[in-house]
N, C-alpha and C positions, 0 to 999 in steps of 0.2 A: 545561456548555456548552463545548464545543471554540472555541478558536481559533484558526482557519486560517492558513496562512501561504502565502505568495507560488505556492511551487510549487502549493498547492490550486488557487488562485484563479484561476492562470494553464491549468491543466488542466484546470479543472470545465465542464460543457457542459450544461446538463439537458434538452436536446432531443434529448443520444445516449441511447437504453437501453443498461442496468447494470445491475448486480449489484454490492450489497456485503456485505461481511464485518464485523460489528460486536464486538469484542470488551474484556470489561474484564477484566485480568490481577490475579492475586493482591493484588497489591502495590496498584490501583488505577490502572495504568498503562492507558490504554484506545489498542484499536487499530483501526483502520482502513482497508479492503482495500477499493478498488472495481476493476471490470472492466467494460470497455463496447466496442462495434464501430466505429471511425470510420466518416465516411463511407463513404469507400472500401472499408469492409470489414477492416479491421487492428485485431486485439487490442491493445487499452492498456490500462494501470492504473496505478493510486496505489493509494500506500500511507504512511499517516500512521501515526504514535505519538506521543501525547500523555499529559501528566502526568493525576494525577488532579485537578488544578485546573482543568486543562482547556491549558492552553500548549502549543505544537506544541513536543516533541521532535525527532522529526526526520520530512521527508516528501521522497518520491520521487513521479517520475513516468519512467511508461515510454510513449516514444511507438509504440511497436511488441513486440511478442511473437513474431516467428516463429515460426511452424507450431504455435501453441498456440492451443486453443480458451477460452473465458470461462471453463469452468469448470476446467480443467487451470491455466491463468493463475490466476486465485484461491487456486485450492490453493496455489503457488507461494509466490505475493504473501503470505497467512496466514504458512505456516510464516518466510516471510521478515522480516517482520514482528515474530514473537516471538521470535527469533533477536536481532533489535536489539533489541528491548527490554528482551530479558535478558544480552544479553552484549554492545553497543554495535553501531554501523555497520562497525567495522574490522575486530570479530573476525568477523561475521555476513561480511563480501565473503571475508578468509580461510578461513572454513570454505566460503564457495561453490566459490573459485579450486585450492580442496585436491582436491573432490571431480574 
């Protein structure tokens, strides 16, 4: 059992449709990718990573994607995802700010 932390709770909507990404990593580290449409029509996503006890490691949310679709955003959000999970938040934004 996951437990959530603020950014989830603050982001979660269950009346927008989504799309999520469920994954548990080697180690037990489990991760967590959704993509959904706002009202308005604008790509957002979370993206959690939690221990295998289930305790948020660490979670984001994006209130916006420009000019990316759910499933391009997903994709993202995944590799972004496993990137902190295996190498932390700092090296994960340096390897994004490199590219």
């Amino acid at each position: 059992m996951r437990i959530r932390g603020d950014v989830y709770w603050s982001w979660a909507d269950p009346n927008l449709h989504h799309r999520t990404h469920d994954e548990t990593l080697s180690d037990g580290t489990f991760i967590d990718v959704q993509v959904r449409l706002s009202r308005t029509g604008t790509t957002q996503m979370f993206i959690g990573i939690y221990a295998s006890d289930g305790m948020a490691i660490h979670e984001e949310a994006f209130d916006s994607r420009p000019g990316e679709t759910m499933t391009r955003a997903l994709a993202w959000g995944v590799g972004r995802a496993r990137r902190i999970a295996v190498d932390g938040v700092s090296a994960a934004d340096r390897l994004a700010t490199s590219r």
